[in-house]
C-alpha positions in Angstrom: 26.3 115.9 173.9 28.5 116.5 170.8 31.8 118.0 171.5 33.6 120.5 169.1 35.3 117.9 167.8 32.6 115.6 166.7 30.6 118.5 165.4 33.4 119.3 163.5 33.7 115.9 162.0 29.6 115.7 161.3 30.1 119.6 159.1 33.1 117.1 157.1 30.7 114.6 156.0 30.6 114.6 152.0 27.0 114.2 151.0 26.0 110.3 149.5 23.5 109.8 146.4 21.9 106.7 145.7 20.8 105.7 142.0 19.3 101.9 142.0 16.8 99.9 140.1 15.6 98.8 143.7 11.8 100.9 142.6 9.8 101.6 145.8 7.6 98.5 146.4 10.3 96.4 147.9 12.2 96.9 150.6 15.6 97.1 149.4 16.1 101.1 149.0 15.0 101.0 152.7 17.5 98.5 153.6 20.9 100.0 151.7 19.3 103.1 153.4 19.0 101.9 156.9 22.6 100.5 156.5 24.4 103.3 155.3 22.4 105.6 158.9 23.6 102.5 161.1 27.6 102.9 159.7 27.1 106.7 160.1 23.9 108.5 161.5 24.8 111.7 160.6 25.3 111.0 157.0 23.6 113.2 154.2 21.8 110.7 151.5 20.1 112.4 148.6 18.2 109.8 146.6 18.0 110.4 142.9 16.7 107.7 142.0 14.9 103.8 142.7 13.6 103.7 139.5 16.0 102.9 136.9 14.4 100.0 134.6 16.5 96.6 135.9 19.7 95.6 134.9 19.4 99.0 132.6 22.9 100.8 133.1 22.3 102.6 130.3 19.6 104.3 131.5 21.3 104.6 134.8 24.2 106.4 133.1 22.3 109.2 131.6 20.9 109.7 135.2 24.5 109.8 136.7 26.1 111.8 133.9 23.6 114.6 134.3 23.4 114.7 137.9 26.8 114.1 139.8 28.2 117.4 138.7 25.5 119.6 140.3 26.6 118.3 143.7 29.6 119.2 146.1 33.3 118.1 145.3 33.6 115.0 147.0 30.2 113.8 147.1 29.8 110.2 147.0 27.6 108.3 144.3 26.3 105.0 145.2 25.1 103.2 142.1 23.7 100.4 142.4 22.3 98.5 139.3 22.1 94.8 138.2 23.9 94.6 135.3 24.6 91.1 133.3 28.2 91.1 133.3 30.0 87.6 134.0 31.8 89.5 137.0 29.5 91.7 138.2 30.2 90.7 141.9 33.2 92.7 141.2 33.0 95.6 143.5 34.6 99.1 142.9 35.1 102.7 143.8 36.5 105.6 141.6 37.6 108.9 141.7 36.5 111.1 139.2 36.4 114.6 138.7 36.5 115.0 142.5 33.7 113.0 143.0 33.9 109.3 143.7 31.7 106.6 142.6 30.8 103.2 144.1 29.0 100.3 142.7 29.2 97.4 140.8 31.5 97.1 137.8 28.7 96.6 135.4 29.9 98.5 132.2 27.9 101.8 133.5 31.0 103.8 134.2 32.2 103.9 130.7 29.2 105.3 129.5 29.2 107.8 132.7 33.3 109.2 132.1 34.2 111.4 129.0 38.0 109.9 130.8 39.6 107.6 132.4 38.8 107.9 135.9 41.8 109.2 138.3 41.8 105.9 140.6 39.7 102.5 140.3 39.9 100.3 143.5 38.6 97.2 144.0 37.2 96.8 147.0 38.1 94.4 149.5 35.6 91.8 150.9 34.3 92.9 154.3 32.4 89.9 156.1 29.7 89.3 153.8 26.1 88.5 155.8 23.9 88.5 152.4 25.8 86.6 149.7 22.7 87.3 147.2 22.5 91.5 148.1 27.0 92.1 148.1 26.6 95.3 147.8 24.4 96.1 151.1 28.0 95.1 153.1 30.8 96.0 150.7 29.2 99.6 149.0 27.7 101.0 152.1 31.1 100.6 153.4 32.6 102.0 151.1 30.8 104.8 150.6 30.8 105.8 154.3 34.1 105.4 154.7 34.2 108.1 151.6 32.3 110.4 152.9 34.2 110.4 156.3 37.1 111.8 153.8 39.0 108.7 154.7 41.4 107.9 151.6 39.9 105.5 148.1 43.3 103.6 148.4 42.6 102.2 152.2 39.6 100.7 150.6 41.4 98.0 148.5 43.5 97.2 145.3 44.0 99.8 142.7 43.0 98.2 138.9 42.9 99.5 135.5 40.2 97.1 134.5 36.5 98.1 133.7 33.6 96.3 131.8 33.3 98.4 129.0 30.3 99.5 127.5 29.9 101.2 123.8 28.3 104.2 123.7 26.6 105.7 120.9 28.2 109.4 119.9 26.3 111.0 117.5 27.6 111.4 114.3 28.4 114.5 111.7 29.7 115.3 108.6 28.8 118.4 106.7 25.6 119.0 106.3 24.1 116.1 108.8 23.9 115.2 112.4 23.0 111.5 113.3 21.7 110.8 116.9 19.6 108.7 119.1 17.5 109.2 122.0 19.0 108.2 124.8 16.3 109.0 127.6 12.5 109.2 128.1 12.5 111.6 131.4 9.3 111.5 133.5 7.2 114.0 131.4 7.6 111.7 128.0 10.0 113.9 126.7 12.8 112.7 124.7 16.0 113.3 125.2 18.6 112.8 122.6 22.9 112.8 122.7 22.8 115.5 120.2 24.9 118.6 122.1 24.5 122.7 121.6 27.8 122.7 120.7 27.7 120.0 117.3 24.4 122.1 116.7 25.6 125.1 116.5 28.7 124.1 115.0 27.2 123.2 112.0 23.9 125.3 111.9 25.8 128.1 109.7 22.8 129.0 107.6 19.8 128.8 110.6 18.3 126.9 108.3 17.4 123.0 109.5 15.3 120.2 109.7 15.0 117.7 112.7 13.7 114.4 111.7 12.6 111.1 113.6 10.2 108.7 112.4 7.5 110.4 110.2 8.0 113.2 112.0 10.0 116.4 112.2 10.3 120.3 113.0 12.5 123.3 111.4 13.2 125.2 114.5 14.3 125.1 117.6 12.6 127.2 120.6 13.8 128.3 123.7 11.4 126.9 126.0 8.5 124.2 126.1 5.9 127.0 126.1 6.8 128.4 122.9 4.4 125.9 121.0 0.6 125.3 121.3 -0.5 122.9 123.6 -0.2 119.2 121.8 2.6 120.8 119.5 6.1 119.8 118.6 8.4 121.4 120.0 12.6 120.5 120.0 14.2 122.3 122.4 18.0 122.1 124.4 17.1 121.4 127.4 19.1 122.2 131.2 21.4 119.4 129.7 22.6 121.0 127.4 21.6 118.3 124.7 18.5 118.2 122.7 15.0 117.3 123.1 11.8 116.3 121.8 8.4 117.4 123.1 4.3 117.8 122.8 3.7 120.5 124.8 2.1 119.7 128.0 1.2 115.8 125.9 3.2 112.8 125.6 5.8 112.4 122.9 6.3 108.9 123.9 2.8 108.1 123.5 1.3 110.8 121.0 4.7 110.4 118.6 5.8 106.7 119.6 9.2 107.7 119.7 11.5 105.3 122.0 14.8 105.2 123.8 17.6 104.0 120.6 15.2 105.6 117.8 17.4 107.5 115.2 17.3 111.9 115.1 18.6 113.3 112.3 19.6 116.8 111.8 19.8 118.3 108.0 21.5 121.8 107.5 21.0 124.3 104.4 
């Protein structure tokens, strides 16, 4: 039986995501699973996601960015995607916004923080069983050890050093917003970086034109549904940033529009 201590401890627990490019045929999502319940049965773990393309921290980081902020302060995000840095053996945890991270140092985190994060450790070797899979016995450490509430620092040296990545921010002047879609979600829809807020700063006259490809629209609607079925439709989605869709089709496969293509806003 649990006492009122240990029950007390368990209610403490800060819940752990997991974002990998592990996909669900192998076994490995089972595995870092399975490891993280043997360091701490009564642990929380959401999984957001196994299916990030590999090695794509891009893609990972639009996951991460628009996900760790609808969970609990101190929640704990395991990422865990091959990247093709020279030292991506490099393990690290950050704190960030009251929510720490753990992965490898893959140029993802950049692309994830609007800041610098408020500590980056490196984390100390523990006894490594699987020298090809590091991160099944140095993050599922780590990240248990953060949920406990157990202090980042114990976990190794602070550092200043990240991979960086270059994001692409849109750009404006004027009369013009220039964008890129950043993310094909699960329903073909395209998501772009272009935010409410750089639309509406320069949409004085309501009057617009949203162009990719061959393609464009001169409104923006306030849900999917507000098209025909098969229709255009450019919407700001639950994001906050905007997106492209065919109503209840494929934009991907209907428009052929890709992750990197060029959106273009034109104001009146």
């Amino acid at each position: 039986m649990c006492n009122f201590e240990t029950k007390i401890r368990i209610l403490d627990l800060k819940p752990v995501t997991i974002t990998s490019d592990f996909g669900t045929r192998d076994f490995y999502a089972a595995v870092v699973t399975g490891r993280l319940l043997s360091l701490q049965p009564a642990l929380n773990i959401v999984t957001v996601t196994h299916q990030i393309r590999q090695y794509d921290v891009f893609q990972a980081s639009v996951v991460v960015r628009n996900t760790f902020g609808s969970f609990p302060e101190g929640s704990v995000h395991l990422v865990l995607v091959n990247g093709s840095s020279a030292i991506q053996n490099r393990q690290l945890a950050l704190r960030y916004k009251n929510h720490y991270f753990v992965g490898p140092d893959n140029g993802l985190y950049g692309l994830v923080f609007d800041e610098n994060p408020d500590e980056i450790i490196e984390l100390n070797s523990v006894e490594i069983e699987h020298d090809t899979f590091p991160e099944l016995d140095i993050c599922t450490h780590a990240a248990v050890h953060l949920a406990e509430g157990k202090n980042i620092s114990e976990l190794g040296d602070k550092t200043t050093e990240l991979v960086s990545s270059m994001p692409f921010k849109p750009t404006s002047d004027n009369n013009t917003i220039k964008g890129m879609v950043i993310y094909i979600d699960n329903y073909h829809n395209a998501i772009t970086n272009i935010t409410r807020r750089m639309f509406d700063k320069l949409n004085k006259s309501g009057k617009f034109t949203i162009r990719f490809g061959k393609y464009f629209t001169q409104k923006i609607s306030p849900t999917y549904n507000y098209a025909p079925e098969a229709e255009l439709v450019a919407v700001f989605g639950s994001t906050g940033l905007l997106e492209i869709a065919l109503y209840q089709a494929s934009a991907r496969e209907l428009l052929g529009i890709r992750v990197s293509d060029v959106v273009r806003i034109d104001f009146e």
